[in-house]
C-alpha positions in Angstrom: 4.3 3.8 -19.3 2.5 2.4 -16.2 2.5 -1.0 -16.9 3.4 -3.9 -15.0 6.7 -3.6 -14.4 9.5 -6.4 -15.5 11.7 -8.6 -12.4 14.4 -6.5 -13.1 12.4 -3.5 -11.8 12.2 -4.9 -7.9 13.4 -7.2 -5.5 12.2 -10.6 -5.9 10.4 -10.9 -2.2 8.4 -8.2 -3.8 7.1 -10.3 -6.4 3.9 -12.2 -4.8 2.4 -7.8 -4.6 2.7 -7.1 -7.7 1.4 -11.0 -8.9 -2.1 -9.8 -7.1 -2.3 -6.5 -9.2 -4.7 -7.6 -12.0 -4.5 -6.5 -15.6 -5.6 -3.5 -17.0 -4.9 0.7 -16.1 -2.9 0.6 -13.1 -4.9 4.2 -12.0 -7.8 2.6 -12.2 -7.2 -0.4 -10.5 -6.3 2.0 -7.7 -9.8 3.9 -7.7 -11.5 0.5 -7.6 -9.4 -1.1 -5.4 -10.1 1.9 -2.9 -14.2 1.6 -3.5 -13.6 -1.8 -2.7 -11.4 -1.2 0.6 -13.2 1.1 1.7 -17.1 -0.3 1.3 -15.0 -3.9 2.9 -13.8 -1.6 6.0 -17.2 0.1 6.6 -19.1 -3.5 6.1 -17.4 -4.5 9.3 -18.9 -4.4 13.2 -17.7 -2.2 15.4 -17.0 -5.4 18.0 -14.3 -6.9 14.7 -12.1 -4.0 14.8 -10.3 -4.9 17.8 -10.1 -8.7 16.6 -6.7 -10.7 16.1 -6.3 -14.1 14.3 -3.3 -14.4 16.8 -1.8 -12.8 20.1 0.9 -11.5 18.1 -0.9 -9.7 15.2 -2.3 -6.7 14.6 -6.1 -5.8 15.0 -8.0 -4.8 12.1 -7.4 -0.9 12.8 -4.0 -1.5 13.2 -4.0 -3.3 9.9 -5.9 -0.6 8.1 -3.3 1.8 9.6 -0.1 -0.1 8.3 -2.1 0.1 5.0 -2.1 3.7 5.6 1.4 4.2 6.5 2.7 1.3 3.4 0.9 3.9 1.1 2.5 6.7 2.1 5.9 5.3 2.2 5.8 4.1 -1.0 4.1 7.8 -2.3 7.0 9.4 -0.8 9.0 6.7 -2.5 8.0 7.8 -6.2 7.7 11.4 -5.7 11.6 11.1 -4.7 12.4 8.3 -7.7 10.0 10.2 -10.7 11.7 13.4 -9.6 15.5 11.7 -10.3 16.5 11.2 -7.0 18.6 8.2 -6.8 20.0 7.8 -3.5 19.0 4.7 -1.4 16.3 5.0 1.3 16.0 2.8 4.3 13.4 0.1 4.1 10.2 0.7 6.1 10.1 -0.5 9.5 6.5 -1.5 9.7 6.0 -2.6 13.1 7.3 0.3 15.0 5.0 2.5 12.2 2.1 0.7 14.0 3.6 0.7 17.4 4.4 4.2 17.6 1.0 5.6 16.3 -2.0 4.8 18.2 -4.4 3.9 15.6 -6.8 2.3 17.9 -7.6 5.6 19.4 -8.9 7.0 16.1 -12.2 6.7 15.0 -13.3 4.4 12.5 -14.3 6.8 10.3 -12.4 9.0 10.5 -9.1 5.9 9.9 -11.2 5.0 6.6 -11.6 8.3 5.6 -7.3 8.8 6.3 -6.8 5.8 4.0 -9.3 7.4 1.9 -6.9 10.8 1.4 -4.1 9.1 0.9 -5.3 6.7 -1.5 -6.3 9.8 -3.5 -3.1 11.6 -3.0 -1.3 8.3 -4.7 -3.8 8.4 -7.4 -3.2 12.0 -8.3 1.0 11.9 -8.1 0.2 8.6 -10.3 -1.4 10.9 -13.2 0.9 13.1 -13.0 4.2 11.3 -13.4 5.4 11.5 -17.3 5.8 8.6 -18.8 9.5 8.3 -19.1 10.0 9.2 -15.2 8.0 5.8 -14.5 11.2 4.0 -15.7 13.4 6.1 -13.5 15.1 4.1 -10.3 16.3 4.4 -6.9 18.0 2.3 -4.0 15.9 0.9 -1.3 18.0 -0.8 1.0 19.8 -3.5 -1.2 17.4 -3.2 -4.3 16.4 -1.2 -7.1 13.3 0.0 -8.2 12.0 1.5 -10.8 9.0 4.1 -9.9 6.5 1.8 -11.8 7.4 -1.7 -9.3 6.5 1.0 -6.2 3.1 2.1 -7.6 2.2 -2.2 -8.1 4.0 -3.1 -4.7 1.4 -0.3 -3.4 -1.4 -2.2 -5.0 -0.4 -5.4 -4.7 0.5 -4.5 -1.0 -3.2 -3.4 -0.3 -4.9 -6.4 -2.1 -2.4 -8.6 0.3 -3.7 -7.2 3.4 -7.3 -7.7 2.3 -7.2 -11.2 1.8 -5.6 -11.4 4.5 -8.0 -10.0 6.9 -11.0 -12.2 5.1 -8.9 -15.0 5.3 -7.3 -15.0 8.8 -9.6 -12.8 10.4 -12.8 -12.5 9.3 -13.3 -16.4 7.8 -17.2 -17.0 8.8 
């Protein structure tokens, strides 16, 4: 039952992740996507990593690090929904993630290799989840969700940054 999910499933400002989720097994879009993150990451110079398309944005380890803390947060997010719970969570204050943990003084591989174990960790709770549980929802801030929209938003969310960083960042 992990298929894309219906509008009713999420908020609509979630809508544009799950749109850049392609078709096909949502498990393995996840391995591939995370082949592809990962060969992307290590393709790129030392000298990039501390590069910013603006004053006011994240560097590229930061980036990878939000990605990092976006999939955990949404991991802890199903585990909670497929398991029944139903009370609301807070929504995920991404820039004082980023600010609070000092990404920059990790090593790149050993950053790629952290998005590489949690990446893995999503993909395992992902085969585990019955079928029927993907249906179940919860409360995040003013929306529902069903356990399914988290699992495409994690996708999606992870296929947004990466255009983003070829677009904005890396363009030549």
């Amino acid at each position: 039952m992990l298929i894309r999910p219906n509008i009713e499933e999420y908020g609509k400002p979630f809508e544009p992740y799950i749109n850049r989720v392609p078709d096909g097994n949502l498990i393995d879009i996840l391995k591939s996507n995370e082949q592809k993150t990962v060969a992307y990451f290590k393709s790129l110079p030392a000298s990039d990593w501390q590069k910013r398309y603006a004053s006011d944005k994240w560097n590229a380890k930061e980036v990878l690090g939000h990605m990092i803390d976006n999939e955990m947060n949404m991991l802890y997010r199903i585990f909670r929904i497929t398991r029944g719970f139903e009370d609301s969570l807070p929504f995920f204050e991404r820039e004082k993630a980023v600010q609070h943990f000092d990404y920059n003084s990790i090593p790149v591989e050993q950053l790629i290799e952290y998005f590489r174990d949690t990446r893995q960790l999503m993909i395992t709770t992902c085969e585990q989840v019955k079928d029927e549980n993907w249906l179940n929802q919860g409360r995040l801030g003013d929306y529902v969700f069903s356990a399914r929209a988290l699992a495409y938003i994690s996708a999606g969310h992870e296929l947004h940054h990466l255009y983003e960083l070829k677009t904005k960042y890396f363009t030549a």
